[in-house]
C-alpha positions as a Markdown table, in Angstrom:
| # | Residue | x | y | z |
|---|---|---|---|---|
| 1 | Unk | 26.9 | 28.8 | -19.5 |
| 2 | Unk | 26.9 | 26.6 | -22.6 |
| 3 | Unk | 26.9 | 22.7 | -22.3 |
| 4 | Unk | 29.8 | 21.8 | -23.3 |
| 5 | Unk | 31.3 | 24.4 | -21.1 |
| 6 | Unk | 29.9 | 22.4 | -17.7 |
| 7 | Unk | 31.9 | 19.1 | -16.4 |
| 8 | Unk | 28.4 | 17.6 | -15.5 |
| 9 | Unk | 26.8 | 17.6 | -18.6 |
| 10 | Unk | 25.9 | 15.1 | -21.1 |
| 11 | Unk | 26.4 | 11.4 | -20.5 |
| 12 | Unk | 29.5 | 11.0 | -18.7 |
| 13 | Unk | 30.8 | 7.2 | -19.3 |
| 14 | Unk | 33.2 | 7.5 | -16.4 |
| 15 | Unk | 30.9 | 7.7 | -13.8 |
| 16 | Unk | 29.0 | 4.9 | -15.0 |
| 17 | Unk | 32.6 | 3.1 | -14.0 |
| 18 | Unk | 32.3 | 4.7 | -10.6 |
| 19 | Unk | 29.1 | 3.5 | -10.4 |
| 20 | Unk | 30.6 | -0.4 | -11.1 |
| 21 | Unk | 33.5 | 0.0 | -8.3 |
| 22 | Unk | 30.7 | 0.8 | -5.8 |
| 23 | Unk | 28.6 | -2.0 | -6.5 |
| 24 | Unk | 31.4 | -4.0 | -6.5 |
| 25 | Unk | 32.7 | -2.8 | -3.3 |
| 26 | Unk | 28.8 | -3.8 | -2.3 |
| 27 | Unk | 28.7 | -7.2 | -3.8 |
| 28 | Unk | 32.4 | -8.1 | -2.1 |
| 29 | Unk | 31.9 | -6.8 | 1.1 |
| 30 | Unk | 28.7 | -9.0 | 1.4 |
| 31 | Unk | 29.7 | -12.1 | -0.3 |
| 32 | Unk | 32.8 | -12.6 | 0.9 |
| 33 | Unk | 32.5 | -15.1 | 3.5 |
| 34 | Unk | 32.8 | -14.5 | 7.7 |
| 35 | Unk | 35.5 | -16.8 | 9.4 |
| 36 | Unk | 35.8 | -17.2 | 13.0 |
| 37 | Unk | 39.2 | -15.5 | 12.6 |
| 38 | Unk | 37.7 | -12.3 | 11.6 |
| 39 | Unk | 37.1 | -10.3 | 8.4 |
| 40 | Unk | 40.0 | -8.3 | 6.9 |
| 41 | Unk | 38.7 | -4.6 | 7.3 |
| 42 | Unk | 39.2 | -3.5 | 4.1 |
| 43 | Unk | 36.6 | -6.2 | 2.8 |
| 44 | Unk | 34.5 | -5.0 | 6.2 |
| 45 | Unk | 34.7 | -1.2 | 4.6 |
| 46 | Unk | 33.1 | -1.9 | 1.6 |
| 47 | Unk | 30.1 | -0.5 | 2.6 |
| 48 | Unk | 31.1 | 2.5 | 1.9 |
| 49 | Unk | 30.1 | 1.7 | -1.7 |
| 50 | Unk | 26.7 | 2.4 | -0.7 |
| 51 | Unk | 28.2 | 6.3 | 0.2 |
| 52 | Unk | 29.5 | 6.4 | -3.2 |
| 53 | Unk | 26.6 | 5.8 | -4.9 |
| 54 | Unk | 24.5 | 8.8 | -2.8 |
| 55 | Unk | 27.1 | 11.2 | -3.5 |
| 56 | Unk | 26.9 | 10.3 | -7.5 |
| 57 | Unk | 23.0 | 10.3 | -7.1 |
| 58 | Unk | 22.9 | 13.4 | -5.3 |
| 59 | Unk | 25.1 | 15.1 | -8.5 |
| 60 | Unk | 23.5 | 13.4 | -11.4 |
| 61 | Unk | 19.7 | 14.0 | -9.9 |
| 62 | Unk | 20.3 | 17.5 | -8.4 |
| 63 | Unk | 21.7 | 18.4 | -12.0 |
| 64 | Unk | 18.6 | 17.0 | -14.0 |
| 65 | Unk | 16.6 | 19.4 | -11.2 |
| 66 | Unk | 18.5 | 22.1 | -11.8 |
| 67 | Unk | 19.1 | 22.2 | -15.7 |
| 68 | Unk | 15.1 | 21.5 | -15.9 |
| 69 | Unk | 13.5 | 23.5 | -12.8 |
| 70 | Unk | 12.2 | 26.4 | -15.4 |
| 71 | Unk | 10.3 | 23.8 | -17.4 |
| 72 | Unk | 6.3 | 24.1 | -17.1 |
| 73 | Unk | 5.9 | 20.2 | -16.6 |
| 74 | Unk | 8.9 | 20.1 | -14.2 |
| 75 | Unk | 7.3 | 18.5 | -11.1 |
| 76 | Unk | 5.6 | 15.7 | -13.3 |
| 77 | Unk | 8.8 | 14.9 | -15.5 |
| 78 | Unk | 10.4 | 14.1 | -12.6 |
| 79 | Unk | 8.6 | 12.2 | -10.8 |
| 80 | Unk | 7.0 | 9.9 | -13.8 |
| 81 | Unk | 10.6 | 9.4 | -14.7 |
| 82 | Unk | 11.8 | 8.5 | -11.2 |
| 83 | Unk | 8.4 | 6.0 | -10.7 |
| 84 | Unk | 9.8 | 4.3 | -14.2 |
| 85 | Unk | 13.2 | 3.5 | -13.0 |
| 86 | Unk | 12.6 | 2.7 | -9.5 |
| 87 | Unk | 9.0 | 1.5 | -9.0 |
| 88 | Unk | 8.8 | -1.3 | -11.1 |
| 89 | Unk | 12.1 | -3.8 | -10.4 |
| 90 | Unk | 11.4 | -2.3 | -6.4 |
| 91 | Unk | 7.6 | -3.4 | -6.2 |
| 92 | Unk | 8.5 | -6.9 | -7.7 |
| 93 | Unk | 11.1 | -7.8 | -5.8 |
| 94 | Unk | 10.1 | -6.4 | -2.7 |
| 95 | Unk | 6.3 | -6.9 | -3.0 |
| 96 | Unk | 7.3 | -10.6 | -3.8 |
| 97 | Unk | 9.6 | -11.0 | -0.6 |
| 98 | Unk | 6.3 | -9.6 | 1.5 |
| 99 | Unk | 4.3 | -12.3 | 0.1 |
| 100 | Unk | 6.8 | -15.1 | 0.4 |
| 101 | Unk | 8.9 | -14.6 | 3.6 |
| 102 | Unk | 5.9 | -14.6 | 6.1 |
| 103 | Unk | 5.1 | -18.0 | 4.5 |
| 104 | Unk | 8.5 | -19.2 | 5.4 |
| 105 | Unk | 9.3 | -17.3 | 8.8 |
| 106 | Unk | 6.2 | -16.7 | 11.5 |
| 107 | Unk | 8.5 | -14.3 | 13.4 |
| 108 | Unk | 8.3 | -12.2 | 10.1 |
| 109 | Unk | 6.6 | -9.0 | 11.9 |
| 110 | Unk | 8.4 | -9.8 | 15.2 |
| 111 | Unk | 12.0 | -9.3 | 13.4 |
| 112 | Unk | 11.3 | -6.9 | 10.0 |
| 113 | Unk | 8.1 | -4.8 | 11.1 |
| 114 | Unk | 4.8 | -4.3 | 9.2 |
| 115 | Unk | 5.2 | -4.9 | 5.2 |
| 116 | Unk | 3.9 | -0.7 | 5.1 |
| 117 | Unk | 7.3 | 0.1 | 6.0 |
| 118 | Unk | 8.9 | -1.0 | 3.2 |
| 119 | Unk | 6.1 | -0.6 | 0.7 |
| 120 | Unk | 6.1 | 2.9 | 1.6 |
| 121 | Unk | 9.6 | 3.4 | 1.1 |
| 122 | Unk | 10.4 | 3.4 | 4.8 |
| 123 | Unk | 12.5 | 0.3 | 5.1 |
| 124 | Unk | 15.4 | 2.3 | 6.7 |
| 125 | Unk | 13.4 | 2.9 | 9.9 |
| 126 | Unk | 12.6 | -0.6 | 11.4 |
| 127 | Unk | 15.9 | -1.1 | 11.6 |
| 128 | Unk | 17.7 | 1.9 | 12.4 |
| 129 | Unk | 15.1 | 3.4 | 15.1 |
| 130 | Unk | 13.2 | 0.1 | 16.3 |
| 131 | Unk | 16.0 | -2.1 | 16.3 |
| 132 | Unk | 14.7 | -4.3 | 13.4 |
| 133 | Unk | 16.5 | -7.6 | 11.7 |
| 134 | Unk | 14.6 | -7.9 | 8.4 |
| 135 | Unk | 15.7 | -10.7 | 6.2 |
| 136 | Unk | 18.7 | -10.7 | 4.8 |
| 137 | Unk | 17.1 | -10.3 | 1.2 |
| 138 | Unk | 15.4 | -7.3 | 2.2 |
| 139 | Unk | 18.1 | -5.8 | 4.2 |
| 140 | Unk | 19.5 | -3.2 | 1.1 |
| 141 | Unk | 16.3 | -1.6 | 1.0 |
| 142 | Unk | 17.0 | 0.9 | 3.5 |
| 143 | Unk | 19.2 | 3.2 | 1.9 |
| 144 | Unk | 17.0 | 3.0 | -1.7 |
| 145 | Unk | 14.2 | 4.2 | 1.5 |
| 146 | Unk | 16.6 | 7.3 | 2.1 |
| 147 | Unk | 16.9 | 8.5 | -1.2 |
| 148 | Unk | 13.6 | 8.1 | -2.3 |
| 149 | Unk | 12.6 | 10.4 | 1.0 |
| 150 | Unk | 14.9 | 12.5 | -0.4 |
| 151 | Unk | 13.7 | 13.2 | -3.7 |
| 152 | Unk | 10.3 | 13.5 | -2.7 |
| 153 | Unk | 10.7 | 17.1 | -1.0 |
| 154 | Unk | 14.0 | 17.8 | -2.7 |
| 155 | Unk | 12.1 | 19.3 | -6.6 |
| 156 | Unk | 10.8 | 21.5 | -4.6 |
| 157 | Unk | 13.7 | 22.9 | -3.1 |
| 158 | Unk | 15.6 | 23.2 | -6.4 |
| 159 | Unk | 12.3 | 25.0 | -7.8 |
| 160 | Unk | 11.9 | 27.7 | -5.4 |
| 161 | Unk | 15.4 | 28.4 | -4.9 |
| 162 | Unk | 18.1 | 30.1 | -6.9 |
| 163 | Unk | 21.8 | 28.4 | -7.2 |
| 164 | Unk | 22.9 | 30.5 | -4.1 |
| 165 | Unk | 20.3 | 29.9 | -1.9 |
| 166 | Unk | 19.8 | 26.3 | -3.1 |
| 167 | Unk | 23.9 | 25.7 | -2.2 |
| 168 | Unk | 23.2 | 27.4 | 1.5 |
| 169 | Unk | 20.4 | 25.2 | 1.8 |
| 170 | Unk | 22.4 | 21.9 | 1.5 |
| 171 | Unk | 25.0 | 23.4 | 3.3 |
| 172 | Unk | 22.2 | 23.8 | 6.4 |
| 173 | Unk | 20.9 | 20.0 | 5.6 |
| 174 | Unk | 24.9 | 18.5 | 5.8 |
| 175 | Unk | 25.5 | 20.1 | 9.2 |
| 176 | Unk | 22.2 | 19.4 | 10.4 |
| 177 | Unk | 23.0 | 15.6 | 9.4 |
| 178 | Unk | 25.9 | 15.9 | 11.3 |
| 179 | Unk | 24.3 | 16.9 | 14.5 |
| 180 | Unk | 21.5 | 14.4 | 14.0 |
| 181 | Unk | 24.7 | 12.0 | 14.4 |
| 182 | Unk | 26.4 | 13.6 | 16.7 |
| 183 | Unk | 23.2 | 13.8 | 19.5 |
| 184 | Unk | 21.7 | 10.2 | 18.4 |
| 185 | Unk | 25.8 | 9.3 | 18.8 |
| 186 | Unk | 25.5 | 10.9 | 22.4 |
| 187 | Unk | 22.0 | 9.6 | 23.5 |
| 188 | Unk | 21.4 | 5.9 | 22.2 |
| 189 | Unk | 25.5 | 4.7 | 22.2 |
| 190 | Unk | 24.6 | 1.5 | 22.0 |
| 191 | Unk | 22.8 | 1.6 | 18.5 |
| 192 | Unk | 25.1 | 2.8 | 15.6 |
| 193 | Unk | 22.8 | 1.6 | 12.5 |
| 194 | Unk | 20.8 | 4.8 | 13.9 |
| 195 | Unk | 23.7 | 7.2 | 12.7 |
| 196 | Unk | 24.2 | 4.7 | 9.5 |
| 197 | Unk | 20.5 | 3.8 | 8.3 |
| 198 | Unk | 18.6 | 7.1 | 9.8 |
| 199 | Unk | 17.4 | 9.3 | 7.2 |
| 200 | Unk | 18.0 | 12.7 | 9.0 |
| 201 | Unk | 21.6 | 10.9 | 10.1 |
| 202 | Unk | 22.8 | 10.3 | 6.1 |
| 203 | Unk | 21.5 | 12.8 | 4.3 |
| 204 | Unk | 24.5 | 15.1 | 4.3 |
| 205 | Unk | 26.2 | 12.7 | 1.8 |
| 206 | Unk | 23.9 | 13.0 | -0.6 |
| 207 | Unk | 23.5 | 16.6 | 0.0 |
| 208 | Unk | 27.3 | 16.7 | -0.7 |
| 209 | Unk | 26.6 | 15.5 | -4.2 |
| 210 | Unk | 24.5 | 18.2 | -4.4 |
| 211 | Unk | 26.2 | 20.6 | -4.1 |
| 212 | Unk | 28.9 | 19.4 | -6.2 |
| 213 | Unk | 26.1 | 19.6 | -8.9 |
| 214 | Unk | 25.8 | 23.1 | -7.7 |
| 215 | Unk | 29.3 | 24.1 | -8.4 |
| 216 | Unk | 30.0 | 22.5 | -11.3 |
| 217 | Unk | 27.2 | 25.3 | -12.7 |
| 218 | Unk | 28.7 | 28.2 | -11.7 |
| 219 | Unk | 30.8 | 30.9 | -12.4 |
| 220 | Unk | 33.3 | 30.2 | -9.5 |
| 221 | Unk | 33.8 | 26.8 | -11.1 |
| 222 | Unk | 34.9 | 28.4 | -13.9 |
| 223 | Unk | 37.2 | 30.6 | -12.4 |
| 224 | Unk | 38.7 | 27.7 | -10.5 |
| 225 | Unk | 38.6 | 24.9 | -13.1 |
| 226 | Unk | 42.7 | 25.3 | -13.8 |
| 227 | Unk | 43.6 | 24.8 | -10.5 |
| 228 | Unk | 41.3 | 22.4 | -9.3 |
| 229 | Unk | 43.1 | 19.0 | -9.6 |
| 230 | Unk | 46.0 | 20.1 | -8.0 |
| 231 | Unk | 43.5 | 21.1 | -5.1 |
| 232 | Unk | 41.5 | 17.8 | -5.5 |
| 233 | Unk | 44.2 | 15.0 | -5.3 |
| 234 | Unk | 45.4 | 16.2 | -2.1 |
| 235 | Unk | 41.7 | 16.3 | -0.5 |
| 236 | Unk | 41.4 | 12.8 | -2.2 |
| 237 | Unk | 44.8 | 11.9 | -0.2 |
| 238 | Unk | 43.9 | 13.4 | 2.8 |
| 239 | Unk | 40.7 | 12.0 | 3.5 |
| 240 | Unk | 42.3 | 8.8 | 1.9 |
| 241 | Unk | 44.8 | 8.2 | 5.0 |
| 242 | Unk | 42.2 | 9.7 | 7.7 |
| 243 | Unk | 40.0 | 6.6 | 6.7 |
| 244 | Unk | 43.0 | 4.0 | 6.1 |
| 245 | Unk | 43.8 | 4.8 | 9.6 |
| 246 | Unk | 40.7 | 4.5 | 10.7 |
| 247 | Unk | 39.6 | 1.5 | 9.3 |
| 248 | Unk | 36.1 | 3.1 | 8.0 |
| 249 | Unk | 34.9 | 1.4 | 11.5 |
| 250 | Unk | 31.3 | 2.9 | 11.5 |
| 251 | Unk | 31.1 | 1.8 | 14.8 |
| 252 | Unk | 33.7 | 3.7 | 16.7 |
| 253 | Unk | 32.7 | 7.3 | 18.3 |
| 254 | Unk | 34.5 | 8.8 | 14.8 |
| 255 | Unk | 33.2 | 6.4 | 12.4 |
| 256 | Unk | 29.8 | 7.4 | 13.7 |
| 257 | Unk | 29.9 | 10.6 | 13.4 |
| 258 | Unk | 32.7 | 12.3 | 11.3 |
| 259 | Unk | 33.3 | 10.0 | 9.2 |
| 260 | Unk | 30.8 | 9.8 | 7.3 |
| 261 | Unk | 31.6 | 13.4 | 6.1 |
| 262 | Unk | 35.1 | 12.1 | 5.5 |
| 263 | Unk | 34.0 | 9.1 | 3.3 |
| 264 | Unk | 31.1 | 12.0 | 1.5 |
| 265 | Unk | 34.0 | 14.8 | 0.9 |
| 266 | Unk | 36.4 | 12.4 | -0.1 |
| 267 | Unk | 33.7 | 10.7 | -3.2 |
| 268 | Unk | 32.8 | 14.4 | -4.3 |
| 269 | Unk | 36.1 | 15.3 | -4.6 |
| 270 | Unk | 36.8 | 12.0 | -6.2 |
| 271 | Unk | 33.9 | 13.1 | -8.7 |
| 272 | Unk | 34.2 | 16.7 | -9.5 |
| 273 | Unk | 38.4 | 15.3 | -10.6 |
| 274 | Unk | 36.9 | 12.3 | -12.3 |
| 275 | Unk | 34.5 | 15.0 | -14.3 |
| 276 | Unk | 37.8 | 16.9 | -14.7 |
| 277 | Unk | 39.8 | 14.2 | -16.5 |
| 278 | Unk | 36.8 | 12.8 | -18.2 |
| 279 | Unk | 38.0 | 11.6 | -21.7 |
| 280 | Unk | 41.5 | 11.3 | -20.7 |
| 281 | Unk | 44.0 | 8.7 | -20.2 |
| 282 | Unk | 44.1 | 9.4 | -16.9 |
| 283 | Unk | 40.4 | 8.0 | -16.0 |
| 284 | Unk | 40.8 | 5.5 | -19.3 |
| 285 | Unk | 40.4 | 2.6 | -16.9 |
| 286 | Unk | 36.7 | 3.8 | -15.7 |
| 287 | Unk | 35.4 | 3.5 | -19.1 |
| 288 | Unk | 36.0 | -0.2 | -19.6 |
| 289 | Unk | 33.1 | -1.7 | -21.0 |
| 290 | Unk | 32.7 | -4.2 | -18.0 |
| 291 | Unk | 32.9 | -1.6 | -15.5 |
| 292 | Unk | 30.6 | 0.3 | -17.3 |
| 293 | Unk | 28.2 | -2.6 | -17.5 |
| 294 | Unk | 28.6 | -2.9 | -13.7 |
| 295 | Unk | 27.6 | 0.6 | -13.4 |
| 296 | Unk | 24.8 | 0.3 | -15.7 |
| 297 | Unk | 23.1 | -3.0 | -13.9 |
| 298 | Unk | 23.8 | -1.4 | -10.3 |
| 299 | Unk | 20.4 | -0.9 | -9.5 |
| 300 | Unk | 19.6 | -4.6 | -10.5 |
| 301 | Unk | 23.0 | -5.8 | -9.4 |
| 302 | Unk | 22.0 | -3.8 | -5.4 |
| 303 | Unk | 19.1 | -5.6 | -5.2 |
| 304 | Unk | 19.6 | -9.3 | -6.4 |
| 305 | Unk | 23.3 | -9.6 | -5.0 |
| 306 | Unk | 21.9 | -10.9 | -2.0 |
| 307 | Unk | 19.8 | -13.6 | -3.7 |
| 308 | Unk | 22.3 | -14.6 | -5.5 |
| 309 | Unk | 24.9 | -14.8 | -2.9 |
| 310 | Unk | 22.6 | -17.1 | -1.4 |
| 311 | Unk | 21.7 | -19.3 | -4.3 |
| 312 | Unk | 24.9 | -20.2 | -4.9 |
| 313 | Unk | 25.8 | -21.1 | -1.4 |
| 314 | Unk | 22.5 | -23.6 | -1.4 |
| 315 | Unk | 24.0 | -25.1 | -4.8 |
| 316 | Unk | 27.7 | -25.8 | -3.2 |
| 317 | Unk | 26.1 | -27.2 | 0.2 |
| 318 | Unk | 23.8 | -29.6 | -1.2 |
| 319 | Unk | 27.3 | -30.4 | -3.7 |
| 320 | Unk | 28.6 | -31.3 | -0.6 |
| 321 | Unk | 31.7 | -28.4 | -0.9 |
| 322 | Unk | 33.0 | -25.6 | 1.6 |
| 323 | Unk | 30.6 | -22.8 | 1.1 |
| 324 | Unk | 33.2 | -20.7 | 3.1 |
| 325 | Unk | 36.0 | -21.1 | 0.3 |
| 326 | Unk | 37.0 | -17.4 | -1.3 |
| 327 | Unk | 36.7 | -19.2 | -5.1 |
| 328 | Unk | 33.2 | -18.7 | -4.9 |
| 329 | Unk | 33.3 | -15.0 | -5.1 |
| 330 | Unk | 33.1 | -14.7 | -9.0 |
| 331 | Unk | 30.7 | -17.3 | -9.3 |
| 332 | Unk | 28.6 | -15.4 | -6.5 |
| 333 | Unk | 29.4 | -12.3 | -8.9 |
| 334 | Unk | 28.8 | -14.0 | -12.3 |
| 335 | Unk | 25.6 | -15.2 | -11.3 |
| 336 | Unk | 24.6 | -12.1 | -9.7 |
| 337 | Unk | 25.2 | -10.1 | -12.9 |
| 338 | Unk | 23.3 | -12.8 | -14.5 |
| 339 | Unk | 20.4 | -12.3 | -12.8 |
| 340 | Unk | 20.6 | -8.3 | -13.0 |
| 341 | Unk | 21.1 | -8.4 | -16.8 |
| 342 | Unk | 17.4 | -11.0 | -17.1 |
| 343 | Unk | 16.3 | -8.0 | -14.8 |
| 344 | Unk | 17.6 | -5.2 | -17.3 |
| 345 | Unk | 16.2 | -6.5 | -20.5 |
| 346 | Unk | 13.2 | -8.1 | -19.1 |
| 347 | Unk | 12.2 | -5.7 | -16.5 |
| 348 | Unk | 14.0 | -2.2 | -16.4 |
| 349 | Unk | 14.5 | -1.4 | -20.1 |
| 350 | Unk | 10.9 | -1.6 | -21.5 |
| 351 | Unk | 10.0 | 1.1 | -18.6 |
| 352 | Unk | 13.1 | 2.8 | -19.3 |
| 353 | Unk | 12.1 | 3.3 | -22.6 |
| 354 | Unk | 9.0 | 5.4 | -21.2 |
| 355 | Unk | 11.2 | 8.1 | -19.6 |
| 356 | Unk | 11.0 | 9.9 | -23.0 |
| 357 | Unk | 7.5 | 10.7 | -22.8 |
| 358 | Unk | 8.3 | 12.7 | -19.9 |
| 359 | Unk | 10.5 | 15.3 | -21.1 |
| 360 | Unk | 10.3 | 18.8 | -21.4 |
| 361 | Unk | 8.9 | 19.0 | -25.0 |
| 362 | Unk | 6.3 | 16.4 | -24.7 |
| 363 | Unk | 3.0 | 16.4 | -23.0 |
| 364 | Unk | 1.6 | 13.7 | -20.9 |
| 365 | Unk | -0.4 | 10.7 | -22.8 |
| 366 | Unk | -3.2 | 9.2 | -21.2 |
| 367 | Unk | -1.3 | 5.9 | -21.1 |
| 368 | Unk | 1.9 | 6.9 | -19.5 |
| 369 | Unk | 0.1 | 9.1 | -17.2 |
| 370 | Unk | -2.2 | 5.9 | -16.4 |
| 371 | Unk | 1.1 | 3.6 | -15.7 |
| 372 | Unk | 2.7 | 6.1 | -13.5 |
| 373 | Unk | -0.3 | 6.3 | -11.4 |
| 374 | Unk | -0.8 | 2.1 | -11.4 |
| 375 | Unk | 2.6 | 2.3 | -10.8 |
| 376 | Unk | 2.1 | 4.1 | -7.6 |
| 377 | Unk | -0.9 | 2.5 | -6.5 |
| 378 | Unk | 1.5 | -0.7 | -5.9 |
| 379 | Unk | 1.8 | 0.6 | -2.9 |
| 380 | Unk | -1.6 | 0.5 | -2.0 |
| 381 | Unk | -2.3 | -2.9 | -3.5 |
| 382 | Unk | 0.5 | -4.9 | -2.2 |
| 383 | Unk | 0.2 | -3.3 | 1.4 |
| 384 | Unk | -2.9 | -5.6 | 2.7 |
| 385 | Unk | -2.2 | -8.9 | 0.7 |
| 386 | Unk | 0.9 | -8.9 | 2.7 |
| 387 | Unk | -0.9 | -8.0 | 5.6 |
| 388 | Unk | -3.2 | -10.8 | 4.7 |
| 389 | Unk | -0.3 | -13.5 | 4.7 |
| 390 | Unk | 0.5 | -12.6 | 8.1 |
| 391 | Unk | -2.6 | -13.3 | 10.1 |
| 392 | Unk | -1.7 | -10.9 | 12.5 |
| 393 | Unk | -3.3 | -8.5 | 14.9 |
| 394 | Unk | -3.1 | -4.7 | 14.0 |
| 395 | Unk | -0.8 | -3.4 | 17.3 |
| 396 | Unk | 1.5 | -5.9 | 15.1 |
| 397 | Unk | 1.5 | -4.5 | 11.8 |
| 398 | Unk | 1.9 | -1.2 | 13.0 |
| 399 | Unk | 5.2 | -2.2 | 14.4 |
C-alpha cells in the first residue's frame, strides 16, 4: 500500500492538537483547586487525558514498529530513539527529585518506596500494588512506567508476527487487561489505583491504539474507508453519553472496570475519524498553532505541570492572596508551558536531534552508540546515590 494511501502516515499536525487537549485536560484537572464544596466532575474526569495520550502512543509507536520491523537494525533504531526522547528530561527530573526529596521528608521510603522503583521505570507499582503516596512531584511517573514496560517486550511482538496475528495478539492483551480489572476489582475492592495505575490492568488502552495502527494498514481499511465516519461519529456518541452519565468515576464497580474500555474505544475511534478528516475544515481547529505547541511540549508540559502548579501557589501565599482563587489557572498554565519550552530547547531538542542517526539507512557511530548506553547506565548511577541520601536499612529500600 503506498504512503499516501495510509491515514497514519507522515506527520499528522492534527494529532499533535489531540495531543494539546490531553495535556490540557491533565494540567486542569490537577491545577484546578479542591473546595470543601467538592470538585465539579467534569474537571475531576480529566484524567482521562492521560488515556488519550496511550491510545495516540499506542498508534503512532506501533506504526513506526510496523512500517520498520523488516529493517536489519530494527531492534537498535528503536530503542536508541526511545532512550533519546525519554531518558534524558526523565533521569533529570526524576534523578533530581530522588536526591532532593529525602533531604526534605525522612518518611521519603516510608510513603514513595525505594528510589529503584522509579529509576527502573517501575513508579506505577508502589502505588498501585503497595499502597504507596509518593510526592506529589513524582506522582505522574506511573503511567510514563506503563508505557515504557510496554515498549520494552512490544518490538518484539511486531517483529515476529505478521499483521493478522499481531492484531489477535492485542486483541488477547485487551481482554486479558480487562480481566486483570475485573478479578483485582473483585479481590482487593477497597484499592482502585490497582485497576488505574497497574500495568497488566491498563494496558488494553494502549493496545487499542495498536490496533488502530493495525487497521489503518490494511486492506479491510480500505475497503471500509467510505463508510467509516458515518460509523465513527456514532461510536464517538455512544461512548460519549455512556461516560457523561457516568461521570468517568474510576472509582465506581463500572468506572473500574469497563470503563476504561469505554474511555479507550471512544479515543481510537476519535483518532482513526480525526486521521479521516485530516486536512479538512472539519478538524481545522486541531491544527492551531498553540494547540499544536501544547501537543509538541506534552512530554515536558506532563512532567513539570506539577512543579509549576506548585510554584505559583508558593508565590501567591507568601503575596499574601487566595491561592484557591480559579484566576490562577492560566498563570499556573503560562508558567508551566514556560518551564516545558526552557525544557524543549535546552534539554529535549539537542537529543532529539540524535534520533537521525538511528534510522534505517545509517549505521551506528561510536558516539551515539556510547550516549545511548550512558544514557542507560543512569539508571545504575543514580540508583545508590539516592540510596545514599536516605541512610536507610536495606528491608527499607526494597520496599
Amino acid at each position: 500500500m503506498a504512503a499516501r494511501d495510509r491515514a497514519g502516515s507522515g506527520y499528522i499536525g492534527e494529532l499533535d492538537g489531540l495531543r494539546g487537549i490531553a495535556i490540557l485536560l491533565v494540567m486542569i484537572h490537577r491545577m484546578v483547586p479542591r473546595t470543601d464544596t467538592g470538585t465539579p466532575w467534569p474537571i475531576e474526569a480529566g484524567w482521562a487525558g492521560v488515556d488519550l495520550f496511550f491510545v495516540i502512543s499506542g498508534f503512532l509507536i506501533a506504526g513506526i514498529l510496523i512500517d520498520s520491523r523488516e529493517e536489519p537494525d530494527y531492534f537498535r533504531n528503536f530503542y536508541a530513539r526511545r532512550v533519546l526522547r525519554i531518558f534524558p528530561l526523565f533521569y533529570l527530573f526524576v534523578g533530581g527529585m530522588l536526591l532532593v526529596f529525602p533531604l526534605t521528608n525522612g518518611n521519603f521510603l516510608e510513603q514513595a518506596g525505594s528510589p529503584a522503583w522509579y529509576l527502573l521505570q517501575l513508579g506505577n507499582l508502589p502505588e498501585a500494588v503497595l499502597g504507596r503516596d509518593p510526592p506529589y512531584w513524582l506522582a505522574p511517573v506511573w503511567s510514563l512506567a506503563i508505557e515504557e514496560q510496554f515498549y520494552l517486550t512490544f518490538p518484539l511482538l511486531v517483529r515476529w508476527c505478521d499483521p493478522t496475528r499481531l492484531a489477535r495478539w492485542l486483541t488477547v492483551i485487551a481482554v486479558l487487561a480487562l480481566a486483570c480489572r475485573l478479578v483485582t476489582t473483585a479481590l482487593v475492592p477497597g484499592l482502585d489505583r490497582m485497576q488505574y495505575m497497574f500495568t497488566l490492568c491498563r494496558l488494553d488502552t494502549i493496545a487499542i491504539g495498536c490496533l488502530l495502527a493495525v487497521f489503518v494498514r490494511s486492506e479491510r481499511y480500505q475497503r471500509w474507508r467510505p463508510q467509516l465516519p458515518r460509523v465513527l461519529v456514532p461510536v464517538i456518541a455512544v461512548s460519549a453519553a455512556v461516560l457523561f452519565a457516568t461521570q468517568l468515576d474510576r472509582t465506581t464497580w463500572f468506572g473500574r472496570t469497563l470503563g476504561y474500555d469505554v474511555v479507550a474505544i471512544g479515543f481510537a475511534a476519535l483518532v482513526l475519524l480525526v486521521l479521516e478528516l485530516r486536512d479538512r475544515p472539519a478538524t481545522a481547529a486541531l491544527r492551531v498553532p498553540p494547540l499544536r505547541y501544547l501537543g509538541k511540549l506534552c512530554f515536558g508540559l506532563y512532567l513539570l505541570h506539577r512543579p509549576a502548579d506548585t510554584l505559583v501557589l508558593a508565590v501567591v501565599e507568601r503575596a499574601g492572596l487566595d491561592a484557591n482563587r480559579l484566576a490562577w489557572l492560566p498563570v499556573k498554565i503560562a508558567v508551566a508551558v514556560g518551564l516545558a519550552t526552557l525544557s524543549w530547547r535546552i534539554i529535549e531538542r539537542p537529543f532529539l536531534r540524535l534520533k537521525q542517526r538511528f534510522s534505517a539507512r545509517t549505521q551506528p557511530t561510536a558516539p551515539c552508540a556510547a550516549l545511548a548506553v550512558g544514557l542507560l547506565a543512569l539508571v545504575a548511577c543514580n540508583a545508590p546515590a539516592a540510596r545514599a541520601q536516605n541512610r536507610m536499612n536495606m528491608t527499607k529500600l526494597l520496599w
